[in-house]
C-alpha positions in Angstrom: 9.8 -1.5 -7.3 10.0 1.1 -4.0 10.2 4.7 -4.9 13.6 6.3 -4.4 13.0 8.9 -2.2 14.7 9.9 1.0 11.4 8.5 2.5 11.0 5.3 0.9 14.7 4.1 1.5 14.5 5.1 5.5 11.6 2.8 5.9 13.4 0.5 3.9 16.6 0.5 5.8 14.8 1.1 9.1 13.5 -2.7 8.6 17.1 -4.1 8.8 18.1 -4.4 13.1 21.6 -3.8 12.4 21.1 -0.8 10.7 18.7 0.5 11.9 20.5 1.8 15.3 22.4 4.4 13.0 19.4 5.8 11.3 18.8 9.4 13.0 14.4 9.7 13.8 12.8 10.5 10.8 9.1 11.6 9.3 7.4 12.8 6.2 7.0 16.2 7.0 3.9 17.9 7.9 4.4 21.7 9.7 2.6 20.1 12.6 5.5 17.5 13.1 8.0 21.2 13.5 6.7 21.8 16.9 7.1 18.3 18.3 10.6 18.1 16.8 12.0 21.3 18.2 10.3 20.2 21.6 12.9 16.9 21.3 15.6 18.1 19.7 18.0 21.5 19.3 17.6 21.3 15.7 15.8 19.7 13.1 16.3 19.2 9.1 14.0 19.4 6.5 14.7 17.8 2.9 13.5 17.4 0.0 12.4 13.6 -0.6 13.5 14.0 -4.2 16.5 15.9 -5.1 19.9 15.2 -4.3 23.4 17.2 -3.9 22.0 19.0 -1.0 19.6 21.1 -2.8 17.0 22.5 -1.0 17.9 21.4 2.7 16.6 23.6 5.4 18.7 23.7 9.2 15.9 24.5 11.6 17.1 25.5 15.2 15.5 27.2 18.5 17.1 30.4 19.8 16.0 32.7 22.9 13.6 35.0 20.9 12.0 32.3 19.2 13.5 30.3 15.9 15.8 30.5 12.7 16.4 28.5 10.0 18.6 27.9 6.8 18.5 27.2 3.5 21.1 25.7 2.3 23.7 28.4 2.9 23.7 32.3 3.8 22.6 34.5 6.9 20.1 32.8 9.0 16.3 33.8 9.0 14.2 34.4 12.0 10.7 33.2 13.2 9.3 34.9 16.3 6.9 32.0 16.7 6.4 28.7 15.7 3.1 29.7 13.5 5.3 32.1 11.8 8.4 29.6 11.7 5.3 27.0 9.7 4.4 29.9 7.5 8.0 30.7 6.4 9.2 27.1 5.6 5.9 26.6 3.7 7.3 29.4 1.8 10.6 28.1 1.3 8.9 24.5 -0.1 9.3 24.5 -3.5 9.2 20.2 -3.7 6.0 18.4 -3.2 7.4 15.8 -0.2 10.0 16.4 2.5 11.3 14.4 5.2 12.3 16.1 8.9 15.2 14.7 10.9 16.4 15.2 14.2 19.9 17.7 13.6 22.8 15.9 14.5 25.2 17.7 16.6 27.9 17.4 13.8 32.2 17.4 14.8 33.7 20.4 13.2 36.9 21.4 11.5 37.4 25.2 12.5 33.7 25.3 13.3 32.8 23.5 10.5 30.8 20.8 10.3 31.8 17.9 8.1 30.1 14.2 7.1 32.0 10.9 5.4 31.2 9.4 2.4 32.0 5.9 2.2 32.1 4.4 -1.2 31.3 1.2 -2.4 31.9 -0.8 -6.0 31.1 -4.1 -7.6 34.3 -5.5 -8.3 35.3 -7.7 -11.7 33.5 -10.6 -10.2 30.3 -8.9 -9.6 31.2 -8.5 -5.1 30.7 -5.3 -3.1 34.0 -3.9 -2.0 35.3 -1.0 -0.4 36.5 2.0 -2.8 37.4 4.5 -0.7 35.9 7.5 1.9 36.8 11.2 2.5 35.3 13.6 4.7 33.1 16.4 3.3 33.5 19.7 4.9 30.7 22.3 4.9 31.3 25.6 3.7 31.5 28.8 5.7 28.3 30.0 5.7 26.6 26.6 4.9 24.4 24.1 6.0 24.9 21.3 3.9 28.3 19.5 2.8 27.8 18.7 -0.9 31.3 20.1 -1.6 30.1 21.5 -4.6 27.0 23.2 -3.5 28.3 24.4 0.0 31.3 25.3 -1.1 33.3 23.0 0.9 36.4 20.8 0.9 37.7 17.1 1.0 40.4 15.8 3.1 40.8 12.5 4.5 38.4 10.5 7.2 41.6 10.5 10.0 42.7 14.2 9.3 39.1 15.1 9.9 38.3 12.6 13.0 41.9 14.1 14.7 41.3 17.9 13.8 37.5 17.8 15.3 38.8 16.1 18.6 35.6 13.8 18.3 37.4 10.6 18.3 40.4 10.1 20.1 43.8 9.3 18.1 43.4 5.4 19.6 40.2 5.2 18.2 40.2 6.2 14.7 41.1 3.1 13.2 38.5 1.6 14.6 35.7 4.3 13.6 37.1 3.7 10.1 36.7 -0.2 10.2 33.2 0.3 11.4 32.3 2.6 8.7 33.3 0.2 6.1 31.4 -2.7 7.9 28.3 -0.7 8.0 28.6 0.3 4.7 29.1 -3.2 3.6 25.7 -4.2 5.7 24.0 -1.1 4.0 24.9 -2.8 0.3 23.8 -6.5 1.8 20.3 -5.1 2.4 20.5 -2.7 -0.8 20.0 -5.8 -2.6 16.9 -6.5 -1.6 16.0 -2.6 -3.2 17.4 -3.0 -6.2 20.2 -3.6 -8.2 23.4 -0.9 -8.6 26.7 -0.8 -8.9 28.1 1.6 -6.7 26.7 3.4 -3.8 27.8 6.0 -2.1 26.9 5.9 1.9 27.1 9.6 3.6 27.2 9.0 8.1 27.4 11.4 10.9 30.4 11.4 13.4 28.6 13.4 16.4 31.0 15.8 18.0 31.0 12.5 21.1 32.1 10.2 18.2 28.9 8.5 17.7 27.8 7.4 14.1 24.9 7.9 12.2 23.7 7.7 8.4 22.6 10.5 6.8 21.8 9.0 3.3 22.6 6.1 1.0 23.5 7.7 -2.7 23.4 4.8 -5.4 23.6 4.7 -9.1 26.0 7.8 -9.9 27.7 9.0 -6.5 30.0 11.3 -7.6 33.4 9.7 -8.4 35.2 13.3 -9.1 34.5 14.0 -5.2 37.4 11.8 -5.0 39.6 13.3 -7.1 39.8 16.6 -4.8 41.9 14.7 -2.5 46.0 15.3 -2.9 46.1 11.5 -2.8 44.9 10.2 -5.3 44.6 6.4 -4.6 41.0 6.2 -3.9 39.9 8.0 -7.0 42.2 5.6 -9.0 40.5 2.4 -7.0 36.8 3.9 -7.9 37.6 4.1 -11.5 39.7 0.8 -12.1 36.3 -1.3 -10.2 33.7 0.9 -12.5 35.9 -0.4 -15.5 36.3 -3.8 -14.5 32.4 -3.8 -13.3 31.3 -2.1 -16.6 33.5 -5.1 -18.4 32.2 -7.9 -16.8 28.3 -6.6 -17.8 29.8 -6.5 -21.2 31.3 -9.4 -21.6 27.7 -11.0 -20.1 25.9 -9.9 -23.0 28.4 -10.8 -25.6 27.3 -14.6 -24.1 23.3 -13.6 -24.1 
């Protein structure tokens, strides 16, 4: 079996072609690999290759005097220099492994960033189908978009795809059918991982429109996310497939 950290399952996905386009650049973290990733990119993240929810997730970004980062949410912290930048995210690692990834310019609502997460269910006859998505929207003073750690909000994919202006109004449809066909190629290959029941697949819409996957939650992505929208159709869908999923398993052992 392949570990199940944030490491493990981008080497695992980065082995699929179609997927692997989506999958922002990626490495186990060593402080070494900070100044070659701020030399590429604006800003880089650094997480924990362990813990989920957004715990622990560092925002990394250059500025005119030097650098600041984040942790998870509150007033940024400043590094005159990259050897002091290394010494204060050593600090600030409390996990034994972290991944860094190139910062993806993220749309905004009200100069907020927000992610998708698409959700996906085994069905009664044992099929992946599509539950649901939402967009999560960061906080005010955050870094992350766990709703409940970033203190954010949920609304739905085309409110937040029309309010950010990163898609325009003729595309949106489109952005949503390709989220759900990614997500399906993202359970197609998941098989080959292991075997769940639900997974939970978080993307990126750039603030051009492009897409890219953050992370692939399985095995108990949050269903009550769901349940902040004011429609509650999706939240219904997730539970009736985990019911009719959890039957079917049932009535498989009853014939064992």
């Amino acid at each position: 079996m392949i570990s199940s950290s944030k490491w493990s399952l981008h080497q695992f996905f980065s082995k699929n072609a179609y997927i692997r386009p989506f999958l922002p650049p990626t490495s186990l973290y060593q402080p070494a690999l900070l100044g070659t990733y701020l030399a590429k990119y604006q800003s880089v993240y650094i997480k924990p290759t362990r813990t989920h929810m957004g715990k622990g997730i560092m925002r990394v970004w250059k500025t005119d005097a030097g650098y600041q980062f984040v942790k998870e949410r509150g007033e940024p912290e400043h590094a005159s220099s990259l050897e002091d930048l290394q010494s204060k995210i050593a600090k600030q690692c409390s996990e034994k492994n972290y991944i860094i990834q190139k910062g993806l310019d993220l749309a905004q609502i009200d100069g907020r960033s927000f992610d998708i997460r698409v959700m996906m269910m085994r069905n009664g006859q044992g099929r992946w189908q599509y539950a649901g998505m939402l967009a999560k929207v960061a906080g005010s003073d955050s870094v992350i978009t766990n709703v409940a750690r970033g203190g954010g909000y949920a609304v739905t994919v085309p409110h937040a795809l029309l309010k950010s202006k990163a898609v325009d109004a003729t595309k949106v449809k489109s952005i949503v059918t390709q989220l759900i066909q990614i997500s399906h190629r993202v359970c197609t290959h998941f098989k080959k991982y292991r075997h769940t029941s639900q997974i939970g697949v978080d993307f990126a819409i750039d603030k051009q429109g492009n897409i890219s996957i953050i992370e692939v939650n399985y095995d108990f992505p949050s269903h009550a996310l769901f349940a902040k929208l004011k429609d509650k159709t999706y939240f219904r869908t997730i539970k009736r497939l985990h019911f009719q999923y959890r039957n079917r398993v049932k009535a498989k052992k009853k014939k064992v």
